[in-house]
C-alpha positions as CSV (number, residue, x, y, z in Angstrom):
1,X,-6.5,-88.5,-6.1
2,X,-5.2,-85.1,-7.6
3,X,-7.8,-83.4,-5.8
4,X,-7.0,-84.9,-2.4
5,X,-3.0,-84.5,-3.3
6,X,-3.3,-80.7,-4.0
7,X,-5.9,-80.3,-0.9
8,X,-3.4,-81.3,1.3
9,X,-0.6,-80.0,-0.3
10,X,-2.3,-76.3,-0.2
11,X,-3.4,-76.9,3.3
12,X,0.2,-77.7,4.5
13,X,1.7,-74.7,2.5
14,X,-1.0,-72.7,4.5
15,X,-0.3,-74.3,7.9
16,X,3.9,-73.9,7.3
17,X,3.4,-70.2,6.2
18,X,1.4,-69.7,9.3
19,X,3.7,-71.2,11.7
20,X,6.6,-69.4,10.7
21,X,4.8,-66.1,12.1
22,X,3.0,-68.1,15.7
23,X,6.1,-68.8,17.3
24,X,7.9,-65.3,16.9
25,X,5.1,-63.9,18.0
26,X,4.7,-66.3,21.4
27,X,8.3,-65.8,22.0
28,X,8.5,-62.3,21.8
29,X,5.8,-61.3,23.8
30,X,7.2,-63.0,26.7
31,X,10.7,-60.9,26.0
32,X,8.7,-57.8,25.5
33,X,6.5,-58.4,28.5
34,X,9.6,-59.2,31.2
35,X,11.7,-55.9,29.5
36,X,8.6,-53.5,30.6
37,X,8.6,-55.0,33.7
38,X,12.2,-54.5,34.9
39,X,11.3,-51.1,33.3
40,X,8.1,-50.5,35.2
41,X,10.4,-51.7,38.4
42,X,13.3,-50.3,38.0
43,X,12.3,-46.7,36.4
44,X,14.7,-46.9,33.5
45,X,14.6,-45.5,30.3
46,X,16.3,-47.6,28.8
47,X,14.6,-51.1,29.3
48,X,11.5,-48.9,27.6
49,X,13.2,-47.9,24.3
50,X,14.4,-51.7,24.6
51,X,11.2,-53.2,25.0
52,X,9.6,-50.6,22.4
53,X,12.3,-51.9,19.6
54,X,11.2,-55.5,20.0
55,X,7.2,-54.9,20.5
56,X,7.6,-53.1,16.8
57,X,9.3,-56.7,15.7
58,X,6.4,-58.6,17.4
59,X,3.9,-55.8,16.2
60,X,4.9,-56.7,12.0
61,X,4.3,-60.3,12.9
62,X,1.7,-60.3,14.5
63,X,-0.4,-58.5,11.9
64,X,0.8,-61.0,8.5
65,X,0.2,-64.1,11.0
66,X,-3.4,-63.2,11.6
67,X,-3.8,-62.9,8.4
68,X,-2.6,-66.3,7.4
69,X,-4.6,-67.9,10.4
70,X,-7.5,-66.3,8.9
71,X,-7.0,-68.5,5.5
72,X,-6.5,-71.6,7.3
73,X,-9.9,-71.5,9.6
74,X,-11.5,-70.4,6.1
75,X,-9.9,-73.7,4.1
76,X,-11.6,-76.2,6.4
77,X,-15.1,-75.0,5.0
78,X,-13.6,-74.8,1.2
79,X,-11.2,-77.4,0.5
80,X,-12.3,-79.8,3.5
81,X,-16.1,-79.9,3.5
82,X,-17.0,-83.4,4.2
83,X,-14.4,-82.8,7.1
84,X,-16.1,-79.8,8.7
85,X,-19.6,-81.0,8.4
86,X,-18.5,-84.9,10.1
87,X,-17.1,-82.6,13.1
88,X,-18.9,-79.2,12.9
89,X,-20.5,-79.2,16.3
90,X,-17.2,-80.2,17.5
91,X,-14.8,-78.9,16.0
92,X,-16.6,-75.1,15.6
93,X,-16.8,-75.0,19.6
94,X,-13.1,-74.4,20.2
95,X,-12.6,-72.0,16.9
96,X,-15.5,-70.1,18.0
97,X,-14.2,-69.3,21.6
98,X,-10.5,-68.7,20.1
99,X,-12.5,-65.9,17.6
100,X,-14.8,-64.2,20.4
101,X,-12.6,-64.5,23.6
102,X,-9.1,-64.5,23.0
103,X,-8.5,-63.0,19.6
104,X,-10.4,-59.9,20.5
105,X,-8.6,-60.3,23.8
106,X,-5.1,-60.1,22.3
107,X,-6.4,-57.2,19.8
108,X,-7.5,-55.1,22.1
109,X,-4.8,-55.0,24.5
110,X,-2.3,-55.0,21.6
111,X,-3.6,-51.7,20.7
112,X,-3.5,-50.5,23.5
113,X,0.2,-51.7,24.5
114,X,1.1,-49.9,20.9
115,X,-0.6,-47.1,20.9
116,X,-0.8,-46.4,24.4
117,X,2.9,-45.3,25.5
118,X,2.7,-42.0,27.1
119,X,-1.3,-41.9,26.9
120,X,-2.2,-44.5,29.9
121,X,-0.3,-44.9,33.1
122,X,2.9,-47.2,33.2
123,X,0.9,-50.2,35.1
124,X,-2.1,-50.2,33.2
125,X,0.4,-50.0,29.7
126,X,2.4,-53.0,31.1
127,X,-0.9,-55.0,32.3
128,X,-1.8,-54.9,28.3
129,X,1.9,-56.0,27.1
130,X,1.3,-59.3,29.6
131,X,-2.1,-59.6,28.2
132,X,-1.5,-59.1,24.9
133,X,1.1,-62.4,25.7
134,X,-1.3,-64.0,27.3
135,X,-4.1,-63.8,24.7
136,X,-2.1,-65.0,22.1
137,X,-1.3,-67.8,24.4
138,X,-5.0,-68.3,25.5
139,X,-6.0,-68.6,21.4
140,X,-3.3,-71.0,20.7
141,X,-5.0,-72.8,23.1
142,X,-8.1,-73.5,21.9
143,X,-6.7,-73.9,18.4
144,X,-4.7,-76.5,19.6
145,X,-7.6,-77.9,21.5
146,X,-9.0,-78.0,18.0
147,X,-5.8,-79.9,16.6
148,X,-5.6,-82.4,19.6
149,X,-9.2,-83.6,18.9
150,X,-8.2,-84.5,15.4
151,X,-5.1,-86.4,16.9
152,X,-7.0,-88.1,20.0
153,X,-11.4,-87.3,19.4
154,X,-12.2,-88.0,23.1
155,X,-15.6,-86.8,24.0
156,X,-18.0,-87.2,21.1
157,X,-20.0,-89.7,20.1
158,X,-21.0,-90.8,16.5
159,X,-24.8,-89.3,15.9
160,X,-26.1,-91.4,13.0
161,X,-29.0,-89.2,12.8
162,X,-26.6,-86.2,11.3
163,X,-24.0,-88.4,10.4
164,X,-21.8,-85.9,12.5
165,X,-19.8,-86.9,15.8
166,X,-21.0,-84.5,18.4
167,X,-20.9,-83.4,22.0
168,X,-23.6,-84.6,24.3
169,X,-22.9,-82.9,27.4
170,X,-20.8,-80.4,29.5
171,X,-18.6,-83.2,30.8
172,X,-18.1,-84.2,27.2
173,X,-16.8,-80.5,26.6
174,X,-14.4,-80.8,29.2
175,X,-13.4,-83.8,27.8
176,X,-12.8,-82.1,24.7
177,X,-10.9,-79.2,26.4
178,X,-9.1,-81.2,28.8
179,X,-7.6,-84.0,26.0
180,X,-4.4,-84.9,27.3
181,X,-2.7,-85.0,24.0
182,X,-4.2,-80.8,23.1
183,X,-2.5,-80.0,26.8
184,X,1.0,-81.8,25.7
185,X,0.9,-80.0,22.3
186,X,0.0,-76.5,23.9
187,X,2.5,-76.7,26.3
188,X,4.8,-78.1,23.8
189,X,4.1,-75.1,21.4
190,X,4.1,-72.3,23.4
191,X,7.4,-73.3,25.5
192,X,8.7,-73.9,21.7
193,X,7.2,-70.4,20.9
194,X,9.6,-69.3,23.6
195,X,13.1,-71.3,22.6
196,X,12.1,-69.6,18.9
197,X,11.9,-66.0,20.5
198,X,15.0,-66.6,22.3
199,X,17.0,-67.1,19.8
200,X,15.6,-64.8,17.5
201,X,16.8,-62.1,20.1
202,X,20.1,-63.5,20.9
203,X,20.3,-63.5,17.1
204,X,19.6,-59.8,16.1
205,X,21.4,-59.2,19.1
206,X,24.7,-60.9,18.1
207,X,24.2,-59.0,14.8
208,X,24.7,-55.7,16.7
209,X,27.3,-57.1,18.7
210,X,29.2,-58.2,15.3
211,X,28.8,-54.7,14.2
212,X,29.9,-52.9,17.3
213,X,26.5,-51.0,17.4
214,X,24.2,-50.8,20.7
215,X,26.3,-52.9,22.6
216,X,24.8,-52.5,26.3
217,X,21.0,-53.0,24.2
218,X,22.7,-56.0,22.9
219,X,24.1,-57.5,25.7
220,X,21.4,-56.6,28.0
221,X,19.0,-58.2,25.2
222,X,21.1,-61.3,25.0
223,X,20.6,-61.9,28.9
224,X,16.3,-61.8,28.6
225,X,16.6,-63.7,25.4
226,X,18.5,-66.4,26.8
227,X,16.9,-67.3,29.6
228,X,13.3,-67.1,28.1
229,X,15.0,-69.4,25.3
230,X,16.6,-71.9,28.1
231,X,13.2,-72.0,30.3
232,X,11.4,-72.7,26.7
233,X,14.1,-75.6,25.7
234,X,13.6,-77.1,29.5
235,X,9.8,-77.2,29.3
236,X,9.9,-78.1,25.5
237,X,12.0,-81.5,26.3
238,X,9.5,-81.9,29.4
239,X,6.3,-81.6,27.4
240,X,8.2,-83.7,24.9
241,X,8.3,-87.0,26.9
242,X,4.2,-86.5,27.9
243,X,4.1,-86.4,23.7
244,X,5.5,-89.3,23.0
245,X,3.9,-91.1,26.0
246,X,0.4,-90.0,24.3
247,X,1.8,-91.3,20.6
248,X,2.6,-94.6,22.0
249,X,-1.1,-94.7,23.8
250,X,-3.0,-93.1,21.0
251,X,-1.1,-93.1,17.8
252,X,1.4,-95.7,17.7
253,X,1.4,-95.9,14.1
254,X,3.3,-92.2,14.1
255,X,5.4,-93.4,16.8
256,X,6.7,-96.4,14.6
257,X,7.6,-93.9,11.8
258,X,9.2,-91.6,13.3
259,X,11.7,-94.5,14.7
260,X,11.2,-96.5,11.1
261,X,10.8,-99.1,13.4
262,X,9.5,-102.3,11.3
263,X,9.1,-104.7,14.1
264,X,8.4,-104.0,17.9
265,X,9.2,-105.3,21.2
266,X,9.9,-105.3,24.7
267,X,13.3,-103.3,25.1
268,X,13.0,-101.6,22.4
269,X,16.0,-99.6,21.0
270,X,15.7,-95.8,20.4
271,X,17.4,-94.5,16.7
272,X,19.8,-92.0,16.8
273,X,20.3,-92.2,13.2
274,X,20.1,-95.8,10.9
275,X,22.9,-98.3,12.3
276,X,23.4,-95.9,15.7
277,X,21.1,-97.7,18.5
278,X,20.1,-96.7,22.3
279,X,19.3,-99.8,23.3
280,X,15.9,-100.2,25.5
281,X,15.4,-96.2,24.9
282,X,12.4,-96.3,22.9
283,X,10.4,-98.7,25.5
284,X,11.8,-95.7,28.4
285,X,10.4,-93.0,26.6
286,X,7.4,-94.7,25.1
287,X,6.2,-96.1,28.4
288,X,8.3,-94.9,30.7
289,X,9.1,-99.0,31.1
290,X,12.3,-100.4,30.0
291,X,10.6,-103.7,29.5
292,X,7.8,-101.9,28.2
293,X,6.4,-103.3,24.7
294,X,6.5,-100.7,21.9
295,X,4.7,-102.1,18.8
296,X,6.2,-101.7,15.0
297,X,4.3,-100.9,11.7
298,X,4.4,-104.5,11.0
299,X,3.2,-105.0,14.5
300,X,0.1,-102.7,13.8
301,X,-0.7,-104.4,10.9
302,X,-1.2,-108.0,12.0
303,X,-2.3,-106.8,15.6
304,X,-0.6,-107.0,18.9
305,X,-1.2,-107.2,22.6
306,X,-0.7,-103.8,24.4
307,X,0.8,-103.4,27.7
308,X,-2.2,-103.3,29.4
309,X,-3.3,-106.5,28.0
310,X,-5.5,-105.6,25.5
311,X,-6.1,-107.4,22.2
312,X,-5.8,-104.9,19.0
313,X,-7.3,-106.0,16.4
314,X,-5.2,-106.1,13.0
315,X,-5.8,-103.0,10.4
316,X,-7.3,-106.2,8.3
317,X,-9.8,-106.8,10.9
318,X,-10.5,-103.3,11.7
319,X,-11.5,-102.6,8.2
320,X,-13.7,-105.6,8.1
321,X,-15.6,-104.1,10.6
322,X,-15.3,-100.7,9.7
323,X,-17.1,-101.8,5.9
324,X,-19.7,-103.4,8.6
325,X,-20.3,-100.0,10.6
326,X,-21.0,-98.0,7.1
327,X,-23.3,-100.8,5.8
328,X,-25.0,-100.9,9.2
329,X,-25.3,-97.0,9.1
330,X,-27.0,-96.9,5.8
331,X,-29.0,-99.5,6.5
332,X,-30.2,-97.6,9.6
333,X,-30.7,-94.7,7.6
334,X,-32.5,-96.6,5.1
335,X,-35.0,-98.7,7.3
336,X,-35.5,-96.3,10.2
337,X,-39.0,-94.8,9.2
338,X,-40.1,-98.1,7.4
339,X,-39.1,-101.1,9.5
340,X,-38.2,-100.2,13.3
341,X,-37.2,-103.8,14.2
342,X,-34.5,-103.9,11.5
343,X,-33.5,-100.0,12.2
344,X,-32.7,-100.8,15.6
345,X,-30.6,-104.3,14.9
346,X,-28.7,-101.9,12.3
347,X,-28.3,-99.4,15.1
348,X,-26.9,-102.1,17.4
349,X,-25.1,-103.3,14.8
350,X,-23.1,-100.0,14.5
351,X,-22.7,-98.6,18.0
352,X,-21.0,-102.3,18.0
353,X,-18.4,-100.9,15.5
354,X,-18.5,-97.7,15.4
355,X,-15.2,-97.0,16.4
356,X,-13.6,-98.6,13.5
357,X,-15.8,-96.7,10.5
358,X,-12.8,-94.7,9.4
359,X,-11.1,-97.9,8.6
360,X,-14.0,-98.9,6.3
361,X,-12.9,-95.8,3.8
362,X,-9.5,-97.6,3.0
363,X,-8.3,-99.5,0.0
364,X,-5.6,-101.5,1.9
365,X,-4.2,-102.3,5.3
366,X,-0.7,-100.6,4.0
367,X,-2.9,-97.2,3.5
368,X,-2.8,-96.7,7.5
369,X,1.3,-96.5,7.1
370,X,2.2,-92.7,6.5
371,X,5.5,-91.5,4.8
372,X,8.1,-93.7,7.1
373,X,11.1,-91.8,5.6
374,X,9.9,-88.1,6.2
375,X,8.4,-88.2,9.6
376,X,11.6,-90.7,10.4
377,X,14.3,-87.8,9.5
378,X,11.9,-84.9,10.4
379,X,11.7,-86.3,14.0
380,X,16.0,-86.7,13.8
381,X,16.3,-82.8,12.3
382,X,13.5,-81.4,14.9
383,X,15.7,-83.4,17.9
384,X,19.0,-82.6,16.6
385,X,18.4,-78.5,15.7
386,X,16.6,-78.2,19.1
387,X,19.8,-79.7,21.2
388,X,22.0,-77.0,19.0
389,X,19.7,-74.3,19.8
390,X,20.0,-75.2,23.8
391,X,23.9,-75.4,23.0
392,X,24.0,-72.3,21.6
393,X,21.7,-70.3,24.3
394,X,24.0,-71.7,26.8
395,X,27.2,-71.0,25.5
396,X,25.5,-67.1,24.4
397,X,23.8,-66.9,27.6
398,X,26.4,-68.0,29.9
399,X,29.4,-65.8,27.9
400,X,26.9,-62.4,28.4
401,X,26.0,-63.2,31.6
402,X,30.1,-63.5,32.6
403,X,30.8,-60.2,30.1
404,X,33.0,-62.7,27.9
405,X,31.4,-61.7,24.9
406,X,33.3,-59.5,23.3
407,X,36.1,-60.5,20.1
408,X,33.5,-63.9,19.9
409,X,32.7,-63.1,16.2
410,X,32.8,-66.7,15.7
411,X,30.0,-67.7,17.9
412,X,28.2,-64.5,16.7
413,X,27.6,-65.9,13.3
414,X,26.3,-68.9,15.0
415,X,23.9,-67.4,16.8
416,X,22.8,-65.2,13.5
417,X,22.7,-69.0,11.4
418,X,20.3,-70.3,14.3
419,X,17.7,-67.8,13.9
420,X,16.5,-69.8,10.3
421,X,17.4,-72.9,12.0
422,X,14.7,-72.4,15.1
423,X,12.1,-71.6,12.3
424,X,13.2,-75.2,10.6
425,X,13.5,-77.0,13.7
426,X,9.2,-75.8,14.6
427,X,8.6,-76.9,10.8
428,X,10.0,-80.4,11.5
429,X,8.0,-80.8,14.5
430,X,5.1,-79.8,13.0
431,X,5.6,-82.9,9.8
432,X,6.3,-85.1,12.5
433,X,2.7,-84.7,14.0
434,X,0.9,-83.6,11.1
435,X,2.1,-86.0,8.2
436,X,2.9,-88.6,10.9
437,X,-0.8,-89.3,11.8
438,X,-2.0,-89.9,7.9
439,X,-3.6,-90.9,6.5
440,X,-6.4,-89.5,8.8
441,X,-7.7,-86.4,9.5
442,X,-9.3,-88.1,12.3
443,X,-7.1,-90.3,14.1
444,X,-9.2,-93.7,13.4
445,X,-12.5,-91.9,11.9
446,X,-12.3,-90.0,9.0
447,X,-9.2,-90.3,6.5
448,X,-8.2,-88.0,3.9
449,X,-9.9,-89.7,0.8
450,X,-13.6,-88.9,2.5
451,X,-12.8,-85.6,4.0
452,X,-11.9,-83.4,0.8
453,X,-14.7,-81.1,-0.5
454,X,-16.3,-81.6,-4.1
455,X,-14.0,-79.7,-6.1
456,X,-11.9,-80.1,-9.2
457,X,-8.5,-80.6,-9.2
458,X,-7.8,-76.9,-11.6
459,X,-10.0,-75.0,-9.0
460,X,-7.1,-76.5,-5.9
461,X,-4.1,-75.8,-7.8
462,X,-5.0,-72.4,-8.7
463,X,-6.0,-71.4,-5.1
464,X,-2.5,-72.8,-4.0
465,X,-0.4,-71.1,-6.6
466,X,-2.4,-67.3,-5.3
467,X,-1.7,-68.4,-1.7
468,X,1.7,-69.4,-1.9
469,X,2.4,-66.1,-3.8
470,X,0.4,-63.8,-1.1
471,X,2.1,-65.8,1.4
472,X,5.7,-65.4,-0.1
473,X,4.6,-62.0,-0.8
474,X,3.2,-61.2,2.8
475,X,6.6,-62.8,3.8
476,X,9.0,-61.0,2.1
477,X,7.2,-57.8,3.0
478,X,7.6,-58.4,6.9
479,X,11.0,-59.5,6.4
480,X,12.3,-56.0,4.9
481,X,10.4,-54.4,7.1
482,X,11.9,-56.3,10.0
483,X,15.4,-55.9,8.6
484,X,14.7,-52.6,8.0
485,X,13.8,-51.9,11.7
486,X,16.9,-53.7,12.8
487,X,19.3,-51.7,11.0
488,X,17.6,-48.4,12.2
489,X,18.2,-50.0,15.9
490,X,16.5,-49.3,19.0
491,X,16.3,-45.3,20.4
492,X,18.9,-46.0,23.1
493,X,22.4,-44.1,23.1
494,X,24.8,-45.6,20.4
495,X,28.3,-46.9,22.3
């Protein structure tokens, strides 16, 4: 148990280090990228030196989050083994693509869009800023492609032979690609990648404000800023809804944690927070059905009746069958060059319950119930922070856009306290859908206990402890260096 505790404690220091780079550097390239082109446009110098000050922001990012990315892909093969060989023809597809296409596509451009100021015509520079965007977009795609199989593995089948799940086909690749829950969770990154960015730069432009330095950089700043950051908060409650559609269809067990909701039914209320109710709010969002039946953990544990009309079998039962799918697999294994008759009756005997093997790794039915209390008040801190950050982009936006800025020291501090409150807001989401889908690393498949490499406990926590200090080393280094940068200010005239 230690060894799967501090596996999955290293992985999710890894992943939150990691994510606190991705989103800046989504958000920003979008800002970046409309600020050249008003300046390709409208010939001005001063939306250049604007855009210039935030691409060197997004250029310190970028660098410390590829290298964080880079330790994560790597910890798959070192800390989750069993995990990477059960899905490497899968799960090595996307990756790859993300490596050879867009990564190389995002540094390339990027060097040019850095370097290249002054050495390659104003078109060509600002057809790399977009690309650099868009390849950073492109390779959070296929990461998240990745991510979405693990949430929702459409497309592969169980291969006994390699006791690996794999791809048959090209349609099964599209399958892969086009998941419906990987599309909700890129949208629902990216857009959130852009709400983050926004606010960041309506932020560190209050902070000038505040200081009566830059102002028309600021103000001008605070316009892009906000309406990137508005558009993103739109799209992010929009790709939202398809989210918890897909939870309710595919994971209904992380759906009934994040509302703690014990018992289920028709109507069912949505929780704003413990004794405040919606009622019938849940069974609207979850199926988009007022009357709409939205099972409880208790629910999912003795089995239930979907909307649809479909029997599901209690976790009990599932794991019956799943203990009947890994005895049927090694018997396969065992008989199939001796005894072809019994082989195939063991192979029958599997594809028959295949789908439930994951189930035959657990101890208990209560195993398939993750942490009800985090993901419950991760889910209330991810909802409540986003609706302040859309406040505040409003109010900020609106006020700069009207010139009623100015004296609004108040509301300048609250846009300066919402730039480590965006970060904690993408950090909740992120416990909501990671920690919210245990204890699987495979929704249904492969849980935790079986995917963790052979390694000892010692060899786990020492790796962690060197991460997290490279990590809070790598952080603290961009963070002066960003601070830095701000206090110098952009190379515009000083009002």
């Amino acid at each position: 148990m230690d060894v799967i505790v501090w596996s999955r404690i290293q992985f999710a220091m890894t992943a939150a280090y990691h994510w606190l780079f991705v989103p800046l550097t989504l958000g920003l390239a979008l800002v970046m990228a409309v600020m050249e082109t008003i300046y390709v446009i409208k010939k001005d110098d001063f939306w250049k030196k604007t855009a210039q000050f935030w691409m060197k922001i997004f250029a310190v990012n970028f660098a410390v989050g590829i290298a964080t990315g880079i330790i994560l892909e790597f910890e798959f093969g070192t800390n989750w083994s069993n995990y990477s060989w059960f899905v490497g023809d899968m799960f090595g597809a996307p990756l790859a693509i993300e490596g050879i296409l867009a990564f190389f596509m995002e540094a390339t451009f990027f060097a040019v869009m850095f370097f290249g100021w002054g050495k390659v015509g104003k078109r060509f520079h600002l057809v790399s800023t977009w690309l650099t965007g868009i390849g950073a977009t492109i390779s959070a795609y296929w990461i998240l492609v990745a991510n979405g199989w693990m949430q929702n593995p459409v497309g592969t089948t169980f291969n006994p032979e390699t006791v690996r799940s794999e791809m048959a086909s090209a349609a099964a690749f599209w399958e892969v690609i086009s998941n419906p829950v990987a599309v909700s969770k890129f949208f629902h990154s990216i857009t959130s990648g852009w709400v983050t960015g926004g606010v960041f730069v309506v932020g560190v432009s209050c902070w000038f404000l505040l200081h009566k330095r830059q102002q028309e950089f600021a103000r001008k700043s605070i316009l892009i800023g906000s309406i990137v950051g508005l558009v993103g908060s739109v799209a992010v409650m929009l790709s939202g809804d398809s989210s918890g559609i897909h939870a309710a269809e595919f994971q209904p067990m992380k759906l009934a944690a994040a509302e703690g909701l014990e018992d289920g039914g028709s109507r069912a209320a949505f929780t704003i927070v413990p004794g405040v109710k919606v009622p019938g709010m849940l069974s609207i969002l979850a199926t988009h059905d007022i009357d709409g039946f939205v099972p409880g953990i208790n629910d999912i544990l003795k089995g239930y009746t979907d909307n649809d009309g479909n029997v599901i079998p209690s976790v009990a039962e599932k794991m019956q069958r799943g203990r009947t799918a890994l005895d049927a697999l090694a018997a396969y294994r065992t008989l199939k060059d001796t005894d072809p008759e019994a082989a195939a009756a063991a192979r029958a005997l599997l594809d028959e319950n295949v789908q439930y093997m994951g189930y035959g790794h657990l101890e208990k039915p209560e195993d398939v119930i993750p942490p009800v209390g985090v993901v419950f008040w991760a889910f209330r801190l991810m909802i409540g922070l986003g609706m302040l950050m859309l406040l505040e982009l409003l109010v900020v936006g609106w006020l700069g856009w009207k010139d009623k800025l100015a004296g609004k020291r108040w509301l300048f501090f609250i846009a300066i306290a919402c730039i480590p409150l965006v970060y904690i807001c993408g950090q909740a989401g992120w416990i909501v859908a990671e920690v919210g889908r245990q204890p699987w690393t495979i929704q249904g498949l492969l849980p935790v206990n079986v995917a963790i490499s052979s390694l000892s406990a010692g060899a786990v926590k020492t790796t962690f402890f060197l991460f997290l200090a490279i990590f809070s080393l790598f952080l603290i280094i961009e963070i002066r260096i960003m601070v830095g940068a701000i206090k110098k200010g952009p190379e515009t005239p000083n009002e």
